[in-house]
N, C-alpha and C positions, 0 to 999 in steps of 0.2 A: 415280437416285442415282449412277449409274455415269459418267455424263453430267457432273455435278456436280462430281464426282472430278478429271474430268479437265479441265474447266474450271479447275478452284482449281490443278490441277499445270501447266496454260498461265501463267495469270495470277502463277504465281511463278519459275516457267522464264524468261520475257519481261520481267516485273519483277526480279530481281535479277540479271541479265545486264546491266539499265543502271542498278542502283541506284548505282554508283558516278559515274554522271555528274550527278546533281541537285546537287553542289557547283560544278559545273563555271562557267566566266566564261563572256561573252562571246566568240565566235573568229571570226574571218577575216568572213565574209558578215555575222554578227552586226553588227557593227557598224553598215555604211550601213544594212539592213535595220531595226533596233531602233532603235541610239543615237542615228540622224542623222535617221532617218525621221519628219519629223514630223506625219506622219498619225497616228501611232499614240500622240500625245497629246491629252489632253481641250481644249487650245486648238486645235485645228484641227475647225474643221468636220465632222464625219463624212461627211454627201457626198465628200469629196476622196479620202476612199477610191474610190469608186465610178466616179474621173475621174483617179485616178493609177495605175500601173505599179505592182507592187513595191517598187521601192526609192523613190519617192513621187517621180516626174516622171509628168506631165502623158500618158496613155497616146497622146494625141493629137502630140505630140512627136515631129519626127524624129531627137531621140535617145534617145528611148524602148526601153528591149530589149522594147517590147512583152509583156510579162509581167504580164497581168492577175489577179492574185487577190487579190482585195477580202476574200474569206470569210478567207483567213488575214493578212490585214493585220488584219482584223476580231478575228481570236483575238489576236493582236500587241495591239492597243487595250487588248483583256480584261485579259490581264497587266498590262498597264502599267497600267490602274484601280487595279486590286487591288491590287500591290505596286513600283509605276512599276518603276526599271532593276533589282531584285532578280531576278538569274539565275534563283536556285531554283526561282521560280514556272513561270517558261519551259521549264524543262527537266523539273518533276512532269508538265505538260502535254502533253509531247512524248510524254515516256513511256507516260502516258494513253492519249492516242492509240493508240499502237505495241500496245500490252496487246488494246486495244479491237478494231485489225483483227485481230491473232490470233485471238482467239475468233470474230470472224465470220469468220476461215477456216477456223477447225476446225467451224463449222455447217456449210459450205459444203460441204466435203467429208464430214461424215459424215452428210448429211442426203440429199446430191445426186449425192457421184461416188461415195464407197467403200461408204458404209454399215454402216461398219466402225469403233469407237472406236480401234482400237489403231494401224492405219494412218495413222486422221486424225490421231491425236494425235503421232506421229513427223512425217509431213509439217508440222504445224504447228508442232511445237518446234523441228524444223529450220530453221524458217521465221524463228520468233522469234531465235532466237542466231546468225542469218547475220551474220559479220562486216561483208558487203559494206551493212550498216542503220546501221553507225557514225554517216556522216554526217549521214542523215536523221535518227535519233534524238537521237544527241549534239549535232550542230550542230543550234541553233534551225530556222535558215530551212530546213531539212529539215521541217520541219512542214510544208512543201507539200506535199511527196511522202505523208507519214505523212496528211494528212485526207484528199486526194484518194482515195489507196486505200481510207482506210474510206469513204467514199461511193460508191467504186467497187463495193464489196462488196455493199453495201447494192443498189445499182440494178442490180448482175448476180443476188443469188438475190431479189429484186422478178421479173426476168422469170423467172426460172425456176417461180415459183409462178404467174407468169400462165400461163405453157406448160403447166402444172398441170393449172389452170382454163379454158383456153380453150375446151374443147367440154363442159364441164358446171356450170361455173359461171360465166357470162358474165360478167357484173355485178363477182363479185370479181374475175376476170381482167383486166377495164378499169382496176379502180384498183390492182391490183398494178402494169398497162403504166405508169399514170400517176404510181404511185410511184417505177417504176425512171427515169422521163424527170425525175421531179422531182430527184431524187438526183443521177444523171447530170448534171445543171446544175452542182447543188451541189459536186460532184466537181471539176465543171469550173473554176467559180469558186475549188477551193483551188488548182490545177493547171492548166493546157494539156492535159496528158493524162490526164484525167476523160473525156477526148470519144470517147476510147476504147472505152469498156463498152459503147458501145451500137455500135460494129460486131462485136465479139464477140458481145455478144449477136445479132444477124443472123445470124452467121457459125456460132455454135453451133446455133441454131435449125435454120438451111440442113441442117448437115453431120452431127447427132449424133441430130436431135430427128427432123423429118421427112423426114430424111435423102433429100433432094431432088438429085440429080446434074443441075448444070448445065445436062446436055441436056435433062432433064425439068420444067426450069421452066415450060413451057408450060402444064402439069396445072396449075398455082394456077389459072388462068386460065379452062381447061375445065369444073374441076370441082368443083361445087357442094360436094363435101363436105369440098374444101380453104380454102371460103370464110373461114373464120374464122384460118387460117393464112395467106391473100394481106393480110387486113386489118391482122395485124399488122406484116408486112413494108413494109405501104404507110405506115401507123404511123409504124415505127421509120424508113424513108427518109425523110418528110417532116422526119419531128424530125431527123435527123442532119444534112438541107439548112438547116432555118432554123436551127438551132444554128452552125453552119460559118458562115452567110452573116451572121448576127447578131458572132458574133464575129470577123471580120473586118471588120465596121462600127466594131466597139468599138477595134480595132489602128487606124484612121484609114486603114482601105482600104491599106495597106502592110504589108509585113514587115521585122522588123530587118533592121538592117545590124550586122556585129559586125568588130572590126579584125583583123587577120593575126596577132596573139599570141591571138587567142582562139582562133582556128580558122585555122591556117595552111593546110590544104590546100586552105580554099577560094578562099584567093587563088592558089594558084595551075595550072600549067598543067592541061588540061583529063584528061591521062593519069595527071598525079599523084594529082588529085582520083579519078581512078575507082579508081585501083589502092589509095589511103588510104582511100577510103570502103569500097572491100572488105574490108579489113584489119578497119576499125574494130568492125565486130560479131563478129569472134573475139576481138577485144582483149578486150570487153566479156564474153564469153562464159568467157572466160578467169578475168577478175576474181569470177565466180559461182563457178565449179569449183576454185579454188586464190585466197580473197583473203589471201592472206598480204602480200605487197607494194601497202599500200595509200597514198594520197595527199591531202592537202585539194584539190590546184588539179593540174589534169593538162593544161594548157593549154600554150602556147608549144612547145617540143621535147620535152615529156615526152615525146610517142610521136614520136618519129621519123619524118618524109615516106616513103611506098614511094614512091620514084622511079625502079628499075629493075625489070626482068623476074625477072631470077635472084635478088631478095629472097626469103631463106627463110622472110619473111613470107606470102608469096603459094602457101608449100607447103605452112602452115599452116593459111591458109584455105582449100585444096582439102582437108586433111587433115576440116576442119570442113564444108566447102559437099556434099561426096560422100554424106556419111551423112547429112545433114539433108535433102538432094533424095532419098536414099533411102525414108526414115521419111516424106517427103511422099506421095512416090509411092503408097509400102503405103497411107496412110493412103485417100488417094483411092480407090485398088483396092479398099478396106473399103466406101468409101462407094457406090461402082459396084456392089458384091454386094448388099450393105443394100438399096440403091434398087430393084433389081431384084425382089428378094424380097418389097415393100413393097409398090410399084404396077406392076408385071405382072402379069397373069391370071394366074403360075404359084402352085401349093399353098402355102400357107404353113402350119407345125405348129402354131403358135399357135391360127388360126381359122377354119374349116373352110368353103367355096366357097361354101355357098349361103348361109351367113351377109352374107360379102364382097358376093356381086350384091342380096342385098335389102335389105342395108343398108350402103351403101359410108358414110355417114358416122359412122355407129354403129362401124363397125368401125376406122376412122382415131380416131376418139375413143378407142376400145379400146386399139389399137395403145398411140400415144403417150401414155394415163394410165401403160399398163405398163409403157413404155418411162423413166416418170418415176420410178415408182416400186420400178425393181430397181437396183442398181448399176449403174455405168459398166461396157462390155466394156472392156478396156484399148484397146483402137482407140480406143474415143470418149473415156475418160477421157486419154487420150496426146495426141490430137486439143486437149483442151480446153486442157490444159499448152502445148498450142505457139501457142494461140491467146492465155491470160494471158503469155506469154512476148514472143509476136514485135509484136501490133500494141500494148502501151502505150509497145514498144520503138520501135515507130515513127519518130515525131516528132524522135526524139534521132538517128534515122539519115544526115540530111541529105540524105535522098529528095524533100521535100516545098517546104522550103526549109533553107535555111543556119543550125545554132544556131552559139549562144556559147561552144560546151569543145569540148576531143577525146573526152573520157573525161567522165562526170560519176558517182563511185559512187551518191548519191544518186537518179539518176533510174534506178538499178538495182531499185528499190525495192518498185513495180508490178510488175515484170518476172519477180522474183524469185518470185513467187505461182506463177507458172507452171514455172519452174526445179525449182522445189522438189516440185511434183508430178509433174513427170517424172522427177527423181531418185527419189522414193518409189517410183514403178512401175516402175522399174526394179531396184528392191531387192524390190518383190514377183513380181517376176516371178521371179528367181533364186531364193526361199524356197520356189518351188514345186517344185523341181526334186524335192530330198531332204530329209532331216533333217539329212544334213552341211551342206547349201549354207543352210537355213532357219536353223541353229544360227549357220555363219559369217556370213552376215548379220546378225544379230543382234548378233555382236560388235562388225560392221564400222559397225553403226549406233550402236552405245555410243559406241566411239571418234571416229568421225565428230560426233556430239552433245559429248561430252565436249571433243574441240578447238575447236570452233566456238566452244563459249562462252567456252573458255580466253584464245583468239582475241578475241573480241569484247571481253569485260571488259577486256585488255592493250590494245585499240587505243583503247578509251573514256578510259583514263588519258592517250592523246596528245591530247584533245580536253577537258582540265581545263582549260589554258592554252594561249594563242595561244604561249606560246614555246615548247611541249612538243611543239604541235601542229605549228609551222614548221619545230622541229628535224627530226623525221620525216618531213619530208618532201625534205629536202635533195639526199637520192638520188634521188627521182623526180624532183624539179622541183626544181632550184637556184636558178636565177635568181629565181623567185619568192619558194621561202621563204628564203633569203640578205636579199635583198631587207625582207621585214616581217619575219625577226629583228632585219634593223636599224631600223627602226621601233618596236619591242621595246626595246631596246639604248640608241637616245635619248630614248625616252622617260624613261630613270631616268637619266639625263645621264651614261651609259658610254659618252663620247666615243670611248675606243677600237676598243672593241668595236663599236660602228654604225660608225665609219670603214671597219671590215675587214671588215664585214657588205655594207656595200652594195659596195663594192668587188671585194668576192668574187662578186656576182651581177650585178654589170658587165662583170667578165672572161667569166664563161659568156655573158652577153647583154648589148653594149653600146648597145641601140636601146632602152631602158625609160626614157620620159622620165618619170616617175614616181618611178624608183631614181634617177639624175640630179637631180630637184629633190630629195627627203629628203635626199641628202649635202648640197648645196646650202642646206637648214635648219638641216643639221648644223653643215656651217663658218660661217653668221651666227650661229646662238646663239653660238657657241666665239666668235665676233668676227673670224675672220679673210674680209675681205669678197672680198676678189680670189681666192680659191679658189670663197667661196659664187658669187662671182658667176660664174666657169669654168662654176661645176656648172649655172646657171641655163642659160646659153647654150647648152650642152649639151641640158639639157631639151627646150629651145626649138625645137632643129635636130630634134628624135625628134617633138614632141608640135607643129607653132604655133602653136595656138591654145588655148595654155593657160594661159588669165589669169592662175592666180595665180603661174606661173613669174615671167611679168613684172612683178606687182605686186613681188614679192620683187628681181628685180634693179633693179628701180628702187630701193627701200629699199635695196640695199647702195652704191649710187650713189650716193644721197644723203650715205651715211654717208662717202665720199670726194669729197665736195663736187664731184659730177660734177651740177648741178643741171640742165642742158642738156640730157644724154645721159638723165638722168631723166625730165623732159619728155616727150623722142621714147617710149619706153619705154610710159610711162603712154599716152599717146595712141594708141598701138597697141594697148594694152589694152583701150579703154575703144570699141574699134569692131571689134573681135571679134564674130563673129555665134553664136548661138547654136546654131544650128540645125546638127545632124545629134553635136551633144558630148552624147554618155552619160553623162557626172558633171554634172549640172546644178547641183545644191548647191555643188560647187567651181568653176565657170565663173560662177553668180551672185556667189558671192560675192568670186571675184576681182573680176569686173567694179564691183560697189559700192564692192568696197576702191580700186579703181584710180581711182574718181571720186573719194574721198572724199581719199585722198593728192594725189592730181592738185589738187584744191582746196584743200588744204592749202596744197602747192607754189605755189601763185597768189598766198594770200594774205599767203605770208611776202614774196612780189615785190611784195605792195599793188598786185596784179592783181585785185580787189576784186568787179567785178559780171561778171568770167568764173569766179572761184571759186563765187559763188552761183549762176551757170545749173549749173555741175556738181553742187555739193553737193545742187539742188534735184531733177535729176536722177538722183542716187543715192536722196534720198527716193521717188521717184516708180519707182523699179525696182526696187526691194531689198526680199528676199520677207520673208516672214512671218518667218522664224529671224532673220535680220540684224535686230537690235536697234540704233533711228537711234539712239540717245543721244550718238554721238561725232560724229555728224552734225548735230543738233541744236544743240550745245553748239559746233563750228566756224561755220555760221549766225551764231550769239548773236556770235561774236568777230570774224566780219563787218561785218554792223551796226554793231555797237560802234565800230569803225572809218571806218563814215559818221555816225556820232553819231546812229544810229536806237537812242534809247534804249528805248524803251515794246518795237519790234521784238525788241531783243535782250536785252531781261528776260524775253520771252518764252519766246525758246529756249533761256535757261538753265532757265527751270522746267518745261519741258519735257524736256530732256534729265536733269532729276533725280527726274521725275514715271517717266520711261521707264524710267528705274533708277537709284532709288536708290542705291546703293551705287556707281556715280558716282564717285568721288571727284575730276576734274577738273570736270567739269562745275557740284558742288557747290561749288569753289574758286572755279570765277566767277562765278558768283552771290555769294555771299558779298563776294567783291572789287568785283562792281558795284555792290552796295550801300554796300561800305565807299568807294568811290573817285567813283565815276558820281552814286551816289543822297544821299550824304555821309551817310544813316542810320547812320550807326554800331551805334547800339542794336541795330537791327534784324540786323542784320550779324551783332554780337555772339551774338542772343540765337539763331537758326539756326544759329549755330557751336557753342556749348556745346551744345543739343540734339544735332547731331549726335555731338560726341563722345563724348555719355554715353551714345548707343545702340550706338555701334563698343563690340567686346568686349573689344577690347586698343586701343595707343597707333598713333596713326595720323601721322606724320612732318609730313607736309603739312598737314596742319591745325591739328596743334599750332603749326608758326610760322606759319601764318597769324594761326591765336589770338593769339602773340606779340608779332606786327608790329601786329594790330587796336590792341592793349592799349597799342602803345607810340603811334601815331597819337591815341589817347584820352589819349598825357600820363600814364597810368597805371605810371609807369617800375618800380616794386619788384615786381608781381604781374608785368609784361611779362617781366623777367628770372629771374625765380624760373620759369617756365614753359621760356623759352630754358633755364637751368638744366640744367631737366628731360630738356629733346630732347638735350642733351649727354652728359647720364648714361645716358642709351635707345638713342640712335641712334651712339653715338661708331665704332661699327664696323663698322655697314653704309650709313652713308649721309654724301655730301660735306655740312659744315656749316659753309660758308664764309661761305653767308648769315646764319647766324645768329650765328656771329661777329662776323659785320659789326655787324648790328643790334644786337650784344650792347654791340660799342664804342660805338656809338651813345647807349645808355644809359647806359654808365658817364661817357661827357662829359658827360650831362644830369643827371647825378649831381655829378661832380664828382669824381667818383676817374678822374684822367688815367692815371695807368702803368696799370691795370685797361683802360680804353678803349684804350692803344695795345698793350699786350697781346693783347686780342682783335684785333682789327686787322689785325695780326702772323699771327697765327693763320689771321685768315681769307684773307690771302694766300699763305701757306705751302700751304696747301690750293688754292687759284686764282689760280696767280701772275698772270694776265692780267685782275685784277679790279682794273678799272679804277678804280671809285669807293672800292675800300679805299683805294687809291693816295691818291685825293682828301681820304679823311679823315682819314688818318693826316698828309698834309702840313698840314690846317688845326690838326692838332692839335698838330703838335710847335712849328706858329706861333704857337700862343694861348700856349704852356709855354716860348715861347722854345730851341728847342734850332731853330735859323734852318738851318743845315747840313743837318742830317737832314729837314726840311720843304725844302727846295729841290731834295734828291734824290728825295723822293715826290712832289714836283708832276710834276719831268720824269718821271719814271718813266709818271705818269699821261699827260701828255700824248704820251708814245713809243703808248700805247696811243688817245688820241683826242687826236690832232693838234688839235681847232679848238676844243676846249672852251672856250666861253669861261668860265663862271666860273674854274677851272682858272687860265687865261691871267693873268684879273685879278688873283688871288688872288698867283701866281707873281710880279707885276710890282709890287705890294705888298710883298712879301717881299725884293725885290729891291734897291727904292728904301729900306723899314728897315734892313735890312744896310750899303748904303752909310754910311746917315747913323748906322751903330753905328759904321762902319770909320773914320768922321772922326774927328781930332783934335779933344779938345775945347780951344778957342783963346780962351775967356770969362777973363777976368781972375780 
């Protein structure tokens, strides 16, 4: 019942320390991980999990961060089944989890090291309300870290109950090992450092269990009654080899590469790197013991290079390295007395000599049941803490090979299991002293408890929104979150604000070709393209090969009819290599976009069968998310253009089959049939369906409808509909065309001032429209006003010189005037 109790006061200690973040959005990693990641919907094949990284490139890739976890990509899936991009679900989940390793830490410890509910249960809640869990709880893609540890949990007290069972119940002892190896996988697959637990468990077995001292490893070997303790060492080494070597098949026989803003030290010199890497696990160690100053991204300059000797970094970490080689030391001394005591012929009090010679195996079974079944001595439970502590820390050290951050709080996670039971024994150690020092403890652990959580709940509110969340970070990392506040900023089109966003994390770090293209987005939306295009070039010089820079300063080229300098542009985009770019979704899909503009640009040149090898080429590369429909529908405008009709009916209905909602693509269709196919009917009867399934009034279609209606001679329903688009659209959209067309109708009507009033109109709105030009001069010629039609023919012809109808028209006009200007000389 007591057990119970304190289960239920875990699972509400854990659970409402993060009930405040189940509202929370999407933030920062969420993004490419979730929203972009399109393994983790039900169109993508499920295998692809199992052949992509994390952020869902190709594990096999050498821009891959090599970061395989299928098993949480897998829970990612789950969500999005159940309630596709709804936050909430992702983050009940997370929580789940976090709840879920607590309770198997508070087994762990009061089944195996204290034995003691009141202990376990302080170690655990301290464990639960660690600020330094923010990440992994509140950011989604911390669910790596939160499954892997509970599998972790899982495959470490698995061995402990084999070590249980190993010399009296064989059979279950086998499949406890085979449980914890099973686990241990599973661990591994949410995480990299899953693969962990099982050299701890080694490590613990060695040091706490049969407390074997290095020099005495030879005894597995001699003696018969350590047989079933050599088998499991032989065991756990064979699986730790195929494991290691298995995934290292799975990484494509390589390790990442990551750039100099992720991990600066390791680009550089060889003294830098030793004296930062020294640094780096007090940084960490730091972040356990005081996380008050905490950060989403701790990468680029957050931590500062040790590049000198007299860094009072480097006093800090003797301050930390002295007493941790100390507390090793002891600890080994512990295990050199144990061992001795253990397997030497000398007395042991436990069990009496002639027990030991006539039954050495009976008495090692002895030993280690009793060894399992009393509490930890502080040696071995302290032992245990530096063992959850140092090796999941491992991996993140940059011993092994090189990661991706300086700092990552989330991969504190794992680590933190072990932290936190050495802070406990260390708080029982001092209770023992007196009643004063038992009672000051006691308080010291209220308030300790009580800030943490105060702590944790305060940091969970900077993790409701990406903007709360980048705010708070500005002091640790500028450049970054300066940076995606201004991605923040223009997303709700607060041009100001993202101007002095990115700007502000240019001045801390001008090398972020990333922060350089978003300003770059920033001034083409605004319009102003000779800044956007500075900002691309810029990009360019930091990042070069990165397509969609380029695609982008080609489009502001265009927009200043540089079509040449476009060209070059696109072309260098479009032969960009792939290999060794970590945004692979942004590099495909420049690359598509660059063919498909690039093709564009061809065929406005009626560079016709080099546009289709490109366009064809964009089909034939462009992944699953790239939707061809604008690709398809350029194709159709191809064709069309070699009078491949059947060809380019095709790819209209195709490109509207691909998506519907289309709305150019469905224009040409519509138009081939009104124009190519002269069906009208048919034209017609696809137009009105579409319109009566759009929800609201659609600009484009309506005058299509329009012009259909007026090409069918249908002149009163054609202008009642123009009408309409006047009354709808008069404020957001040029309707010069419809003017046009409007005059149009009113001549075939018969009401002229109505026709040259539109007319009027629609040149007021496009003064370079040339064919209003044209029918306004035929008009004031049919009404006789000769003057004002002579000055709308040239006008027309200043705009198209060789016109001929135009010409004829004008020279008609010309030769009536004369023969008005004659005398008349008839009798």
């Amino acid at each position: 019942m007591q057990e119970q109790t304190f289960c239920f006061l875990i699972i509400a200690f854990s659970g409402l320390v993060y009930y405040n973040t189940f509202n929370a959005d999407f933030a920062y990693d969420d993004n490419r991980a979730i929203r972009e990641n399109e393994d983790i919907r039900p169109t993508a094949p499920i295998s692809d999990i199992f052949f992509n990284d994390f952020w869902g490139t190709s594990i096999q890739h050498s821009g891959s961060h090599k970061s395989y976890r299928p098993l949480c990509v897998l829970s990612f899936r789950l969500n999005y089944l159940l309630g596709e991009l709804n936050p909430w679900g992702y983050h009940v989940f997370n929580v789940t989890l976090h709840v879920l390793v607590c309770l198997l830490y508070f087994h762990l410890l009061s089944v195996f090291v204290f034995k003691d509910y009141l202990w376990s249960l302080f170690c655990t809640i301290l464990f639960s309300v660690h600020p330094i869990h923010c990440e992994a709880v509140a950011g989604i893609v911390g669910r790596a870290d939160v499954g892997s540890a509970l599998f972790f949990l899982i495959a470490f007290i698995s061995y402990l109950y084999h070590i249980t069972f190993r010399y009296y119940y064989v059979q279950h002892a086998w499949i406890c090992f085979a449980c914890c190896v099973l686990f241990a996988i599973i661990s591994l697959l949410f995480k990299e450092t899953g693969i962990t637990v099982l050299g701890i468990c080694f490590l613990y077995d060695i040091c706490t269990v049969t407390r074997l001292h290095p020099f005495r490893l030879g005894l597995l070997f001699r003696s018969k009654a350590l047989r079933p303790i050599l088998a499991s060492y032989i065991a756990l080494s064979i699986t730790i080899f195929l494991i290691l070597f298995l995934r290292y098949l799975v990484m494509g026989s390589a390790v990442p590469s990551f750039s100099a803003s992720d991990n600066p030290a390791a680009h550089s010199a060889w003294y830098i790197r030793l004296l930062t890497f020294t640094y780096l696990p007090v940084a960490n160690m730091w972040l356990l013991l005081c996380p008050w100053r905490l950060s989403f991204d701790w990468s680029m300059d957050a931590v500062p290079l040790v590049t000198k000797l007299w860094d009072h970094r480097l006093f800090l970490s003797l301050i930390f390295y002295v007493p941790a080689w100390s507390l090793t030391v002891r600890l080994m001394r512990s295990l050199a007395e144990s061992s001795a005591i253990l397997y030497d012929d000398r007395y042991d009090e436990n069990f009496n000599l002639e027990q030991r010679a006539s039954n050495r195996r009976s008495f090692f079974a002895s030993a280690f049941a009793m060894r399992c079944s009393q509490p930890l001595s502080d040696a071995d439970a302290a032992l245990l803490a530096v063992l959850l502590l140092v090796l999941p820390f491992l991996p993140a050290t940059n011993l092994f090979f090189y990661v991706g951050f300086v700092l990552a709080e989330r991969v504190l996670y794992m680590p933190s299991l072990g932290f936190c039971l050495l802070l406990t024994l260390a708080f029982r150690h001092f209770a023992k002293f007196s009643s004063f020092h038992e009672n000051l403890i006691k308080l010291m652990a209220f308030v300790l408890l009580l800030s943490q959580s105060c702590r944790t709940v305060l940091r969970n509110y900077d993790w409701l929104t990406e903007e709360s969340l980048y705010v708070s970070g500005t002091e640790v990392n500028p450049a970054k979150a300066w940076s995606n506040l201004g991605n923040i900023y223009a997303s709700r089109n607060l041009f100001e604000l993202a101007e002095a966003s990115y700007k502000n994390a240019l001045q801390v770090r001008g090398n972020m070709g990333d922060t350089h293209y978003n300003l770059g987005v920033l001034y083409q939306n605004h319009g102003d393209f000779l800044m956007a295009e500075h900002a691309y070039r810029n990009a360019l010089l930091c990042r070069p090969f990165f397509t969609v820079a380029y695609l982008n300063l080609a489009l502001c080229l265009e927009k200043q009819n540089r079509e040449k300098e476009m060209e070059e542009i696109l072309l260098k985009a479009i032969h960009i290599s792939g290999e060794g770019i970590k945004d692979q979704r942004s590099y495909k899909f420049g690359l598509i976009s660059s063919l498909y503009n690039l093709g564009r640009l061809y065929r406005s040149q009626n560079r016709i069968p080099e546009a289709l090898e490109l366009l064809n080429e964009a089909l034939e590369k462009r992944p699953q998310s790239f939707s061809p429909h604008s690709i398809y529908n350029l194709i159709g405008e191809c064709y069309l253009e070699q009078s491949l009709l059947d060809e380019s009916e095709q790819m209209f209905q195709l490109s509207v089959k691909t998506k519907p909602s289309h709305i150019p693509g469905f224009v040409n269709l519509v138009k081939f049939y009104q124009n190519e196919k002269k069906d009208l009917d048919k034209a017609e009867f696809l137009l009105t369906q579409k319109i009566q399934s759009l929800p609201s009034a659609n600009f484009q279609l309506m005058v299509l409808h329009g012009s259909l209606l007026l090409q069918k001679e249908e002149f009163t329903e054609s202008l009642v509909i123009y009408q309409s688009v006047v009354e709808t659209f008069n404020a957001t959209e040029n309707l010069s065309e419809v003017y046009y067309n409007m005059g149009t109708i009113y001549r075939n009507l018969k009401r002229f001032n109505d026709s040259v009033s539109c007319l009027k109109r629609a040149i007021g709105l496009h003064p370079n429209f040339a064919h209003a030009y044209m029918n306004l001069g035929a008009l004031y010629h049919l009404i006789g006003q000769y003057a004002e039609a002579e000055s709308a023919y040239e006008q027309a012809l200043i705009l198209i010189p060789e016109h001929e109808h135009t010409l004829q028209n004008l020279q008609k006009l010309k030769r009536l005037m004369q023969k008005k200007s004659q005398p008349n000389t008839s009798p």
